[in-house]
N, C-alpha and C positions, 0 to 999 in steps of 0.2 A: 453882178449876181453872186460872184464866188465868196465875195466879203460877209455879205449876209447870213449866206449857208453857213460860211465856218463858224461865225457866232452863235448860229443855231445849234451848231454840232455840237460848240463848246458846251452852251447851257444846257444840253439836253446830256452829255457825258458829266458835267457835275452834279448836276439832277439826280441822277442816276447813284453817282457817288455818295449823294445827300440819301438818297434812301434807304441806300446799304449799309450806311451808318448808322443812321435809326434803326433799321430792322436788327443788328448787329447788336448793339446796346440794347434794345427790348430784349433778345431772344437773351444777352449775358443778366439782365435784373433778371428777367423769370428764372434763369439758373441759378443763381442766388438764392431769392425765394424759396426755393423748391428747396433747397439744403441747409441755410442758416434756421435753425428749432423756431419756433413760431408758440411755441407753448411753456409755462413755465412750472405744471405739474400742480398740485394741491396747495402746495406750501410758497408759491412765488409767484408776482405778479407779471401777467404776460407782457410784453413791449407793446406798447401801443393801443393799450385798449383803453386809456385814461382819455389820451386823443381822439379814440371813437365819441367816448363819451361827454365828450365836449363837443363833438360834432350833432351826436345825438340831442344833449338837451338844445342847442343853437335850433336845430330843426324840431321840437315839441314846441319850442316859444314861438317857431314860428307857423303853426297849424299843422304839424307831420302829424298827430293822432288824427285828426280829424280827413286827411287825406286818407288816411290808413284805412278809418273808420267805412269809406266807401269803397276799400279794394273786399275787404271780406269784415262778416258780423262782428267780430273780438278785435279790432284793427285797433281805436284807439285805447283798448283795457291791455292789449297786449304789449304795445308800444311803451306803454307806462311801465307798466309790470315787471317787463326783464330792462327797461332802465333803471328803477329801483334797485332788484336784485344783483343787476353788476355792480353795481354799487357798494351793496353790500358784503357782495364777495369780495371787493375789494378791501374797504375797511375790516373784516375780520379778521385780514392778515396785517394789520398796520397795528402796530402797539395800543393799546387800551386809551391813551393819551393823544393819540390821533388819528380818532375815529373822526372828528367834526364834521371835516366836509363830505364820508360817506356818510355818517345819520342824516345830516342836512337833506342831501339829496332822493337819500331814501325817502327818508319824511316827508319830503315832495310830491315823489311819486304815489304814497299813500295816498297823499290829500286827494290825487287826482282820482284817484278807484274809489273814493269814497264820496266823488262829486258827482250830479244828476249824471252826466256824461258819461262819467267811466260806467254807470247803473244801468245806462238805458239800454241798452239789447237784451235786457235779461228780466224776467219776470219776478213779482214780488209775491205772486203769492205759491212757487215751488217751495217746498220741504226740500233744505233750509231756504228761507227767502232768498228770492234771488239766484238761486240755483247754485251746483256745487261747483260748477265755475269760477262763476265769480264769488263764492267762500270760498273756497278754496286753495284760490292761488292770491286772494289777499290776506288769507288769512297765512300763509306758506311768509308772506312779506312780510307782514306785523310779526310773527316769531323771529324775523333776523332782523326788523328794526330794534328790537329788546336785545336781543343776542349782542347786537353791539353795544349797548351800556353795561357799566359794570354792576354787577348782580347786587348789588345795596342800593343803588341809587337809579334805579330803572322808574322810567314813566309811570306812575299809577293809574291816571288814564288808561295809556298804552296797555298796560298789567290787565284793568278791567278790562277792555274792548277785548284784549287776544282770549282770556278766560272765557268771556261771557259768547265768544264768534266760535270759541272749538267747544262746551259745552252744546251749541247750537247742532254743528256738523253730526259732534256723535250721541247725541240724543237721535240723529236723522239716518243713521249708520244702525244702529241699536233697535229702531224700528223699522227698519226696512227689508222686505223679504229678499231685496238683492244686493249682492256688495255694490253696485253703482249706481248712485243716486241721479236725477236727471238733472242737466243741466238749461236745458229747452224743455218748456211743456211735451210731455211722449216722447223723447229723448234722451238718451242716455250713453255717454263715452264711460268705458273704463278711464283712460289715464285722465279723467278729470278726477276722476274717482281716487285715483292714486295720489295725487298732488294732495287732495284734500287729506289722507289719511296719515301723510309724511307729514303735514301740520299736526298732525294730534300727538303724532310720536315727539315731533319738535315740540310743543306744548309740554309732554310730561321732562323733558331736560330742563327746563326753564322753569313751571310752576310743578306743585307737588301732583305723583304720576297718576293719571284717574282715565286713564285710556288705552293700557294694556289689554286688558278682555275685550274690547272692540277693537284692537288692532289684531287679536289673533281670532277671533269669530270673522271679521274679515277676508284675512287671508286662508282660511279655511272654506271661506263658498269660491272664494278666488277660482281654491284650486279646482272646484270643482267644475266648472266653468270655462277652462280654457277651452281655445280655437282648434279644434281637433288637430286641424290642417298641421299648422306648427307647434301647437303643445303652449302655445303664448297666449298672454289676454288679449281677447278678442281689442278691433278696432272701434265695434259698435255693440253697445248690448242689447236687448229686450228691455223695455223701463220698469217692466213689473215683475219677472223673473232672474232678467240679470243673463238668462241665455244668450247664446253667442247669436249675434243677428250680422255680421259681418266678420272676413278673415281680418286676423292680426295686419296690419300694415306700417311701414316704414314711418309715418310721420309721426304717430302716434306711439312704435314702440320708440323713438329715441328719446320721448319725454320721458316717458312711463320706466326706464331704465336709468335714467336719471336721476330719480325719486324713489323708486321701488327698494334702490343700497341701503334707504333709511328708515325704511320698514323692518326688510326681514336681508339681512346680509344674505342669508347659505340662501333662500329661495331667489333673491335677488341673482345672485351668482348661477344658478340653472339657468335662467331665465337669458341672461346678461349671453352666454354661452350658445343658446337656442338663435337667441336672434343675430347675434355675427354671422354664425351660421352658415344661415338661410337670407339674410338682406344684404350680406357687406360682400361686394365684388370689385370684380377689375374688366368693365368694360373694354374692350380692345387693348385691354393688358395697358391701361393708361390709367393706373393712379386707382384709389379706395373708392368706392362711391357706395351710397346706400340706395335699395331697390324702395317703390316702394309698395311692392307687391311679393310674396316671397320667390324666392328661383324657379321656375317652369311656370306660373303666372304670371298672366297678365291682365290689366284690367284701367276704367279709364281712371284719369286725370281730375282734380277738383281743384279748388281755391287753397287748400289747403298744401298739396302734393305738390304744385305748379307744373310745369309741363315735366313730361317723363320720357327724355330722349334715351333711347335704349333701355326704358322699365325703371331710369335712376331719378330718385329726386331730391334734387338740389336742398330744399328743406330741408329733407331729413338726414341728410349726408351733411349740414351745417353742426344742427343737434347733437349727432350721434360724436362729434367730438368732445361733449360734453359729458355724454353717457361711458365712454370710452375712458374717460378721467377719472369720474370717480368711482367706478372698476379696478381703478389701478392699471389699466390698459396702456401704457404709454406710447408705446409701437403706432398702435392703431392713431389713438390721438394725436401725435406729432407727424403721422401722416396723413390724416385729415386735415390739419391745418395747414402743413404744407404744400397740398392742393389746394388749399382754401387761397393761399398767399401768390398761388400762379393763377390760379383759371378763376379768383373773385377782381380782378383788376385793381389791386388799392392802390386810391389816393392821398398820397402824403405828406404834409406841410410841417413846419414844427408847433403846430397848433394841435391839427386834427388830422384823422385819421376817417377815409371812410372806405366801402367797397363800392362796386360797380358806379364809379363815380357819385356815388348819394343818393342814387336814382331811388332806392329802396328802403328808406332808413328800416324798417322792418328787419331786413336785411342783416344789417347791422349792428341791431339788439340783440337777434338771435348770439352771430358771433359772440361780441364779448360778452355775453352770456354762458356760452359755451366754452370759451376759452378760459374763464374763470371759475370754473367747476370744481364743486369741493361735495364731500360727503360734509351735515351739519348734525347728525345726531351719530352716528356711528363712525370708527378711525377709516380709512378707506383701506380697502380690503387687498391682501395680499392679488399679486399679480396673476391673471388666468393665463393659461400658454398662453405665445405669442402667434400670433396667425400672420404678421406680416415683415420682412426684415429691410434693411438699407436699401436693399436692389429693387424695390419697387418703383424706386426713382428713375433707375436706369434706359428705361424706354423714354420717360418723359425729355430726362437732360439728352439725350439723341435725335429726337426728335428740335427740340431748340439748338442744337447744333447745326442739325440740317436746315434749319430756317436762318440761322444766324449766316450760313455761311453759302446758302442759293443766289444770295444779291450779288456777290462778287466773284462769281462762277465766269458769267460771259465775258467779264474784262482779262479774268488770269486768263480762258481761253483762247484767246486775242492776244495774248501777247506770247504764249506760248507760239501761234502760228506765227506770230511776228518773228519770234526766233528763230 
């Protein structure tokens, strides 16, 4: 009997030893993570997001939109959309001679919003067809699919379609008693509204400017219009007024701040200010997170928000690394991402790159979307204070110490008594 025991003991003492070593090694890569820069600012491309994107298009070839397309309404337009646009945030910083493989891909992802599929949620007979949605934000792609040719030898095609999609937009801006056009029949988002008007501004860089006066009649009902609550553009508007019919929230100001740099810089910059604010916290003192309701509110959870453990959501705390960037924000950005790089779990190969094991490619578009973030019509704006410094990390890497080093507690103790 005593034979078998000890062999039990042994396997059950290496065991042990096996798992304090893993645990040990996880808790040192999150440490890591957390401190090597995750972001490579406007002008550089971030490590690893070429790999997302190789992961990403692997999973659209093999039906990710259409998975997408049954978690929430915009699933497979969205999937596409900020696969294109990484893309092209990519290529804009590679030399004029080696754009190929992002126009390729971009071009791609156009074909796909411009197919039955990418169309179908959206209705054809809203002003502008199809709703400012989906204009919108294809029309936001087709200006940086152009943007990456060089300006003599740009698509004429391309040239028509982007001309004749942003004439469409603000003719429908021009006659509308509200700055937000609907994107659902009796529906109406600001920040779709926003996306759309940053294409018209991109529109006059690229073809001659014919969208000035509807960019500043815009933001003049804009202003009149904010969410009392926080002074920011509502989350939902009224379709036919444009009044606030819902408060600002988290999901929607991290697009909307995003795109708003390339409208109006100095309004963008209030705005930009208001919302750190009031959404950007430190849950139990553990790291950035975005609310997505403002501080002393709370309210529920949608498809969009995802769950909202402690009021934070994960969505918009992806995003808001984006908005943070082309702010000039760098603080805040590089410590979003570096939460993003401990508590998103990435999987790493020399191929590909994804988060939460791939579970979500959504997910993952958002990111190197985010992480690739650039102002496209205007330079990115000098830096607003900094609201957060190095030592934010500090609770976190403590906490990974104390996990790194609970596994091997009960054997040093044991051997101290041994002593």
């Amino acid at each position: 009997m005593s034979k078998p025991w000890s062999t039990t003991r042994r396997v059950l003492r290496w065991t042990r030893r096996l798992v304090a070593v893993v645990v040990g090694v996880c808790a040192l890569v999150g440490a890591v993570r957390l401190v090597v820069p995750a972001t490579a600012g406007t002008a550089g491309e971030p490590a690893g997001v070429r790999r997302q994107l190789t992961f990403l298009r692997a999973a659209l070839d093999g039906g990710a939109g259409d998975e997408a397309q049954r978690l929430f309404p915009e699933g497979y337009f969205f999937l596409h959309v900020l696969y294109g646009l990484s893309w092209a945030e990519i290529g804009i910083r590679e030399p004029a001679g080696e754009r190929s493989a992002a126009l390729r891909e971009a071009r791609w992802a156009l074909e796909r919003l411009d197919s039955p599929s990418g169309r179908e949620p959206f209705s054809q007979d809203l002003t502008p067809s199809y709703g400012v949605f989906y204009r919108g934000w294809s029309n936001w792609l087709r200006g940086q699919v152009l943007s990456l040719q060089p300006a003599g030898r740009r698509d004429p095609g391309e040239l028509r379609r982007f001309a004749d999609d942003s004439a469409a937009l603000g003719a429908a801006f021009d006659a509308s008693a509200s700055p937000y056009l609907t994107a659902y029949p009796g529906q109406a988002w600001p920040v779709d509204s926003t996306v759309a008007m940053a294409s018209l501004r991109l529109h006059d860089t690229l073809l001659p400017a014919r969208f000035a006066g509807t960019a500043e009649r815009w933001l003049r009902e804009v202003r009149r219009r904010l969410d009392p609550r926080t002074g920011l553009l509502p989350h939902r508007a009224d379709p036919d007024t444009g009044e606030v019919a819902e408060v600002a929230r988290g999901t929607s100001q991290s697009v909307i701040h995003r795109f708003l740099v390339d409208i109006d810089p100095v309004f963008a910059a209030e705005q930009y200010l208001r919302f750190r604010d009031a959404y950007v916290v430190s849950p139990l003192g553990l790291g950035p997170a975005v609310r997505e309701y403002p501080e002393g509110l709370d309210g529920p959870a949608d498809v969009d928000s995802g769950p909202l453990p402690l009021g934070v959501s994960l969505s918009a705390t992806a995003v808001t690394l984006g908005a943070a960037q082309v702010h000039g924000d760098a603080p805040l950005a590089e410590a979003l991402a570096g939460y993003g790089e401990l508590a998103g779990l990435p999987l790493d190969t020399p191929w590909t790159k994804r988060y939460a094991f791939g579970l979500l490619p959504i997910g993952d578009a958002f990111l190197a979307w985010s992480k690739t973030a650039r102002p496209w019509v205007t330079p990115t704006p000098s830096p607003p204070p900094a609201s957060i410094s190095w030592w934010w990390r500090i609770p976190l890497l403590s906490l990974l110490a104390v996990l790194g080093v609970a596994p091997w507690l009960p054997a040093l103790l044991r051997r101290r008594r041994t002593r």
